[in-house]
N, C-alpha and C positions, 0 to 999 in steps of 0.2 A: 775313524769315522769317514763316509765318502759324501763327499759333494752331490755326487750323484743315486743317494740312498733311496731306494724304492720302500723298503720295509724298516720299519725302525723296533729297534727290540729292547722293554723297559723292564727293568725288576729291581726287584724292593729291595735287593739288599744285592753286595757284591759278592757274597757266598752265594748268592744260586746261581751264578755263574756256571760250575763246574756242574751242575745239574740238568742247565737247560743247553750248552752248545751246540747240543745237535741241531739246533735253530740254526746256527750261523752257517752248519756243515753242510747243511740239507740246501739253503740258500745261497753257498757257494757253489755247489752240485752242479747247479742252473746259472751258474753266472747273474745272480741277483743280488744287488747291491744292497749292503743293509749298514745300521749303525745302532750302535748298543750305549744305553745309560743306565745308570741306578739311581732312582729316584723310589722316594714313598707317598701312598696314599693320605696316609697318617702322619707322618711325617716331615715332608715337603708337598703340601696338596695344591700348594701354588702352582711350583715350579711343574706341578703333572699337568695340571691344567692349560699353563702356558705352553709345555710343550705339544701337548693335544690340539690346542687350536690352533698353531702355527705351522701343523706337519701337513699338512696340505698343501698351504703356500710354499711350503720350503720341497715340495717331490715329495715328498712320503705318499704313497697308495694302502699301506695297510701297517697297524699298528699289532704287534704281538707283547700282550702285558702278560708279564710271571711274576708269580708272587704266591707264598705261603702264609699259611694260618687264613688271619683274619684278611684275605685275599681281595682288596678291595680295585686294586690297580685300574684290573682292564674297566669294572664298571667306574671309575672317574675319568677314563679314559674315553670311554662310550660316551659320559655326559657330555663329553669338550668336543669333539670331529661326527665328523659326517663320515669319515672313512670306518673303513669294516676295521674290527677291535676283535683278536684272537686272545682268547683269556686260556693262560698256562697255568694249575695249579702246579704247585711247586712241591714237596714233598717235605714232609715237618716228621721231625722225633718223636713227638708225643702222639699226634693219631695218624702219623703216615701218609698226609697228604690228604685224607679226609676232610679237614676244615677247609682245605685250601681248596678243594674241590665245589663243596658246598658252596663257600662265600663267592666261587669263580660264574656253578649255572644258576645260582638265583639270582637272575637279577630281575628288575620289575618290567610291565611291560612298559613298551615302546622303549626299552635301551638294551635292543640288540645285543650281546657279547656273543660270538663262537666259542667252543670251549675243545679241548683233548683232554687227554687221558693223562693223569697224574705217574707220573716217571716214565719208566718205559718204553714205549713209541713215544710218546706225549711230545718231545720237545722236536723231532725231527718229523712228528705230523703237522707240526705248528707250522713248522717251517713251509712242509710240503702243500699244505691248503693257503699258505700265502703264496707261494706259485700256479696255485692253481687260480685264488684268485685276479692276480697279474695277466696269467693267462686270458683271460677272458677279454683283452684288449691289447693282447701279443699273439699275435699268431706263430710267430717264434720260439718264445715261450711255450706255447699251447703243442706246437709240435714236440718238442724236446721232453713236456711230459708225459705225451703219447707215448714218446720211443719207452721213456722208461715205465710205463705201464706196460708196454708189451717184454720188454726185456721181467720184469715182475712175471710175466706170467710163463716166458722160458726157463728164468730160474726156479719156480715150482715144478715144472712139468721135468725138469732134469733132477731137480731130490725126490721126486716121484719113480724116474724111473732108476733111480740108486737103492731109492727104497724095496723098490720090488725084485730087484734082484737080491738083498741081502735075506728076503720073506722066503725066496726061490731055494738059496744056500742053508738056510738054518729050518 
């Protein structure tokens, strides 16, 4: 955990851990600080509350909640901060991250949650749209994910032209 954590990343259980890290990897990418708990909705709905309304005062800019099934995280997270709240479904056995999905974009009006894509890209877009929302008050930041949107679009434009020659060959 850093003192100086920009992004805080919460999930429901310490198994989805090995599901969502591309959050931490996408956010180390950029040199942006984060710090990771396990807490539940359902389970500890104090302690999420508590930590929702104090992440402001403590540096936090943006809250990334993951959670599966009955996916309630990021909207109790929503209820507690004024900061932007990134809801991760998490990806379950039984209907494959479907619930978690659902319970992640329904949430009612006026409480906000962002959402991605359930496995996937899902946990290093999380990551990547908390940099991007950082960005908006880093110009630092905001440049570094210019480069790597331009570098995105050199590395298509070079399996593009791999591709066309393998079309050329065969």
């Amino acid at each position: 955990m850093s003192d100086a954590a920009k992004v805080g990343i919460l999930m429901g259980s310490d198994s989805d851990w090995p599901k969502i890290k591309g959050v931490g990897a996408a956010l180390d990418e950029f040199g942006v600080a984060w710090e990771a708990h396990v807490m539940s909705a359902h389970r500890t709905p104090e302690a999420v509350a508590q930590y929702a309304t104090s992440a402001e005062q403590r540096g936090l800019q943006v809250i990334i909640a993951a959670a599966g099934g009955a996916a309630h995280l990021a909207g109790v997270c929503a209820a507690h901060t004024v900061l932007p709240v990134i809801g991760l479904p998490v990806p379950t056995p039984d209907l494959g991250g479907l619930d978690s999905l659902l319970s992640t974009v329904q949430m009612p009006g006026d409480v906000p949650v962002a959402s991605v894509a359930v496995g996937m890209g899902g946990p290093r877009n999380a990551g990547l749209f908390a940099v991007q929302i950082l960005g908006g008050a880093d110009s630092n930041l905001r440049r570094k994910f210019a480069e790597f949107k331009h570098q995105l679009t050199d590395k298509i434009a070079a399996k593009d032209a791999k591709f066309q020659e393998t079309l050329r060959e065969g």
